[in-house]
C-alpha positions as CSV (number, residue, x, y, z in Angstrom):
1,X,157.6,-38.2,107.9
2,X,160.7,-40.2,108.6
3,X,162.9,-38.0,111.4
4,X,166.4,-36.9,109.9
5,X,169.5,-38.9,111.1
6,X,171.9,-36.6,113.5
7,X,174.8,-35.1,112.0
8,X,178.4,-36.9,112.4
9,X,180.9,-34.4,114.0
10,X,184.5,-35.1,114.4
11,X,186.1,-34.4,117.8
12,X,189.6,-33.5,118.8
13,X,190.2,-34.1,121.9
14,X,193.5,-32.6,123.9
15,X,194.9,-33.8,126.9
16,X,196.3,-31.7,130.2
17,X,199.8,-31.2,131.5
18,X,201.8,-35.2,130.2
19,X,199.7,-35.3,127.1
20,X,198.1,-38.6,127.4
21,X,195.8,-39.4,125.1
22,X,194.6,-41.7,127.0
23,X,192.8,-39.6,129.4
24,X,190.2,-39.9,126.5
25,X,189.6,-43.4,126.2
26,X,186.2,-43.2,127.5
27,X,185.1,-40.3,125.6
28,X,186.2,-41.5,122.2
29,X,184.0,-44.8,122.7
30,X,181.2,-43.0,123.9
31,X,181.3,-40.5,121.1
32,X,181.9,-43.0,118.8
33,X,178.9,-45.2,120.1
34,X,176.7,-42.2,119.1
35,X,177.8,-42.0,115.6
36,X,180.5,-39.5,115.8
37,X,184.0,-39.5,114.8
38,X,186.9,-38.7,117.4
39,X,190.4,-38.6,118.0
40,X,192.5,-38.2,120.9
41,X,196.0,-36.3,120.4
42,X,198.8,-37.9,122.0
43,X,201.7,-34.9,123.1
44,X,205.0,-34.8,123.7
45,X,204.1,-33.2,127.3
46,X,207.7,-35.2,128.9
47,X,209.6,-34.2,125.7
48,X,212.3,-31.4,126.9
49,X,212.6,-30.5,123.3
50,X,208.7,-30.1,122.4
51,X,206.3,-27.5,124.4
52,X,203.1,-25.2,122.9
53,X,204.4,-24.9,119.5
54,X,204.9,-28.7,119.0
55,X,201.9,-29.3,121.1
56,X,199.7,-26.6,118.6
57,X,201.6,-28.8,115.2
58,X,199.9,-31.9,116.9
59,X,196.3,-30.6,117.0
60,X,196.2,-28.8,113.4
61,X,197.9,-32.1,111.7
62,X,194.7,-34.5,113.7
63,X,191.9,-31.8,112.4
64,X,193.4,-31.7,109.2
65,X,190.8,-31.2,106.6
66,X,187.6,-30.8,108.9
67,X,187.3,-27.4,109.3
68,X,183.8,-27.6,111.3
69,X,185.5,-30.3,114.3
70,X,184.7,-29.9,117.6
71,X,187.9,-29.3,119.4
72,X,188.1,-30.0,123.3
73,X,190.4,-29.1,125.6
74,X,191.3,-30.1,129.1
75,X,193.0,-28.6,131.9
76,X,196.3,-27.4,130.6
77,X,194.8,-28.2,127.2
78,X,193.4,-24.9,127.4
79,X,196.5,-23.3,126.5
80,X,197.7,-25.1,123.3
81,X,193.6,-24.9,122.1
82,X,193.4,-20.9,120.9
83,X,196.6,-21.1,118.9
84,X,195.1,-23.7,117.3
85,X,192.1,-21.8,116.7
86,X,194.5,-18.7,115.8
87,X,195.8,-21.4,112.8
88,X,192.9,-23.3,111.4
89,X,189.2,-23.2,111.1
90,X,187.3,-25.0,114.2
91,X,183.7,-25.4,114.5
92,X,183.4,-25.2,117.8
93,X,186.1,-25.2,120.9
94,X,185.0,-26.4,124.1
95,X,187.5,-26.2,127.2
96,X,186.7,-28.3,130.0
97,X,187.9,-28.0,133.5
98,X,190.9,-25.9,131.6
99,X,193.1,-22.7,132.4
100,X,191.8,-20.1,130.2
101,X,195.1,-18.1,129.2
102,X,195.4,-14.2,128.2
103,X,197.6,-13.8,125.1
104,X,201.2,-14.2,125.6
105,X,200.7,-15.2,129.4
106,X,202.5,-18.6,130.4
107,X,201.1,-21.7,132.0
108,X,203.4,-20.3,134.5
109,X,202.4,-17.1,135.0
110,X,198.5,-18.2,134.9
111,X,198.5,-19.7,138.7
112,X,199.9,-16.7,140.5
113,X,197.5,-14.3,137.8
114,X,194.1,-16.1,138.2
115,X,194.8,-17.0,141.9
116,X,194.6,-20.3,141.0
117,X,196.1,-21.8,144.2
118,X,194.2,-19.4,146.4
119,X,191.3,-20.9,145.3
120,X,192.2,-24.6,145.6
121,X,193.4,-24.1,149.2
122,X,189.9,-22.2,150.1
123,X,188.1,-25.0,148.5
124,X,190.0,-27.7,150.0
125,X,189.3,-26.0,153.8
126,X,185.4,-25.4,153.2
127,X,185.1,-28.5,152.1
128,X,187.1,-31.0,154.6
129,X,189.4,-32.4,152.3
130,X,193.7,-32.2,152.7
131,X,195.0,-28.6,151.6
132,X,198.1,-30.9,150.7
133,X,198.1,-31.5,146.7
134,X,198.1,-35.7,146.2
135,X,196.5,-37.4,142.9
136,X,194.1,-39.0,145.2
137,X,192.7,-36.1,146.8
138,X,192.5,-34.1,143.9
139,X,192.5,-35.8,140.7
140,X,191.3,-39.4,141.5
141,X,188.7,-39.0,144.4
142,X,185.4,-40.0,142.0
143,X,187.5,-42.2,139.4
144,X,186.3,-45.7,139.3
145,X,189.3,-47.6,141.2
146,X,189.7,-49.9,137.9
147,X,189.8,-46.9,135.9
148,X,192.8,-45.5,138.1
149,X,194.6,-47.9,138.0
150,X,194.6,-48.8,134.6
151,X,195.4,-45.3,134.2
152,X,199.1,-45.7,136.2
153,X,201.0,-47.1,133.4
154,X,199.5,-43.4,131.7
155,X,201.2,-41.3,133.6
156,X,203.8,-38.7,132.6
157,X,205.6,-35.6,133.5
158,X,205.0,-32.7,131.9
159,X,208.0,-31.4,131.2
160,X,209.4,-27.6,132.7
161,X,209.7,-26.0,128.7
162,X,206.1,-25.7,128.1
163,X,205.0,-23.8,131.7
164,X,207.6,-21.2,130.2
165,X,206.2,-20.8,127.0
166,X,203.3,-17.7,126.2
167,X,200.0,-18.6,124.4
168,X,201.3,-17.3,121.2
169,X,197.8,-15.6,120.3
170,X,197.6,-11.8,119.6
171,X,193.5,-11.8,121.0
172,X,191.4,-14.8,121.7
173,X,190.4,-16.2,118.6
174,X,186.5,-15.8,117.1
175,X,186.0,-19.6,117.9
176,X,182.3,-20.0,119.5
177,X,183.7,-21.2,122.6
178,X,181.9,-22.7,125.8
179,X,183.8,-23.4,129.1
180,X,182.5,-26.6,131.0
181,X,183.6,-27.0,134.2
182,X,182.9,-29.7,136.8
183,X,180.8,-29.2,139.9
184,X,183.1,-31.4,141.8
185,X,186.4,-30.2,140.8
186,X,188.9,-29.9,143.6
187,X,191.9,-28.8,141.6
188,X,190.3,-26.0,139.9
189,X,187.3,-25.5,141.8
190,X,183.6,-24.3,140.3
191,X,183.4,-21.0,141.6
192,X,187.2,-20.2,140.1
193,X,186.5,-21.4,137.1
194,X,183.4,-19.7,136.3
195,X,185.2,-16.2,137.4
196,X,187.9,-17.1,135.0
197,X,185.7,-17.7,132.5
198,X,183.6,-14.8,133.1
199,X,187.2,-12.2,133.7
200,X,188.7,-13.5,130.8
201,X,186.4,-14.6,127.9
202,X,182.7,-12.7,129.0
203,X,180.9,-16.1,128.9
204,X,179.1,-18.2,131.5
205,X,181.1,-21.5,132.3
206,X,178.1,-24.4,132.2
207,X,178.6,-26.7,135.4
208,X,178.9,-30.6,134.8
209,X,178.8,-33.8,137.1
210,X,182.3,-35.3,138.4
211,X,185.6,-33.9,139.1
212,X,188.8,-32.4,137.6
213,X,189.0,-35.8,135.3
214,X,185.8,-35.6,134.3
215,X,186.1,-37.4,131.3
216,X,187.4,-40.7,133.8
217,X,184.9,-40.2,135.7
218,X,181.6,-39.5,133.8
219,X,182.1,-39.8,130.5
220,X,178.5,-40.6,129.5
221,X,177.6,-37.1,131.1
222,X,180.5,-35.2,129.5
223,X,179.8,-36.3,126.2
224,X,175.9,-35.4,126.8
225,X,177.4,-31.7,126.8
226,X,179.8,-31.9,124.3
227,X,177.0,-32.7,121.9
228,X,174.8,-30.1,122.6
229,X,174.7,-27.1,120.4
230,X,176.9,-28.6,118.2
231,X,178.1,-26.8,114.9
C-alpha cells in the first residue's frame, strides 16, 4: 500500500514589535521545502498612524480564503493574533516566544501585569549574563553572526501608538492554541512564559531549542514543532 502524501497547510506568520517580515525568512523556506505554503506579514510597526487595528487588517487580508491556516505569532505578535482569531476562522494559532494578552489589556500594561521585567532581571542574574537590556545580550546571543547582520538593514522601531492600544477581544477566542516558548530565551525567559501561559490561557507552554529569535536561530527545529499536530 502506497503511504498517503502529507497534507499542505498554509502558514501566517507575524512578526514582533517593528513588524518585519523578515524575521521569517528562514521559516518560510523551510516550510516551504516541506511542501507547505507560507507567508510572512509585513506591518506597519514604525507607522504613527497604524497600531493593532491595522496590524489585525494585515493578518485577515494574507489568510484570506484559508480558513484552516496555521497562524503564528511571535513576541509582540501575540497581541494582534486573538483579534485575528476573534475575526476569521484559523485552524490553528500557535504563539511563540509571545506576550499572551488578557482582553482589553495593552502591550503596555502587560509588562508591569505579568511581571515581565521581574523575570528578565532574575533570569539575567542566575544566569551570568548583563541585567542591562542590549540586542546582543538578549535577542542576538545564538544568531548565526551572518544572519545578524544581514538582519541590520531589518530593523525598525515600533512605534509608541500600538503599546497604547487594548487587545480588542471580549474573551480569548476558541482557536486551539499552543504556546511555544524557547528554552534559551533571555528576554522572556522559560519559566515566565510557561506561568503566563498557564495564568492566562490553562495550557502547558511546549519548550523549544534557541532563544527569543528562535525562528533566526533554529529554524529547522521551530518548524519541526509548528508541524506537529497540525489541523
Amino acid at each position: 500500500m502506497e503511504r498517503a502524501e502529507a497534507r499542505a497547510n498554509v502558514f501566517v506568520l507575524v512578526p514582533g514589535a517593528g513588524g518585519a517580515a523578515w524575521y521569517w525568512h528562514r521559516v518560510v523556506a523551510e516550510l516551504r521545502a516541506r511542501g507547505h505554503e507560507a507567508v510572512a506579514v509585513d506591518l506597519p510597526g514604525a507607522d504613527e498612524s497604524s497600531g493593532l487595528p491595522q496590524y489585525a487588517d494585515a493578518v485577515v487580508e494574507a489568510i484570506g480564503d484559508h480558513p484552516d491556516a496555521v497562524l503564528v505569532a511571535q513576541s509582540m505578535g501575540g497581541f494582534t493574533a486573538p483579534m485575528v482569531c476573534a475575526r476569521v476562522p484559523v485552524g490553528l494559532l500557535v504563539l511563540v516566544n509571545a506576550m499572551v494578552p488578557l482582553p482589553g489589556e495593552t502591550p503596555g500594561q502587560w509588562w508591569g501585569a505579568t511581571g515581565s521585567e521581574r523575570a528578565r532581571v532574575a533570569a539575567a542574574e542566575a544566569g551570568g549574563y548583563g541585567t542591562e537590556f542590549d540586542l546582543d545580550t538578549y535577542f542576538l546571543h545564538d544568531v548565526p553572526p551572518e544572519i545578524a547582520a544581514a538582519g541590520a538593514e531589518h530593523q525598525r522601531p515600533e512605534a509608541d501608538v500600538a503599546f497604547n492600544q487594548p487587545c480588542d477581544i471580549e474573551r480569548w477566542p476558541d482557536t486551539t492554541t499552543r504556546v511555544l516558548a524557547a528554552a534559551g530565551d533571555r528576554f522572556f525567559p522559560v519559566d515566565f512564559q510557561r506561568r503566563v501561559a498557564r495564568d492566562r490561557l490553562g495550557i502547558e507552554a511546549e519548550t523549544i531549542p534557541g532563544g527569543h529569535l528562535a525562528a533566526l536561530s533554529h529554524p529547522s527545529q521551530l518548524v519541526d514543532r509548528l508541524v506537529e499536530r497540525l489541523p
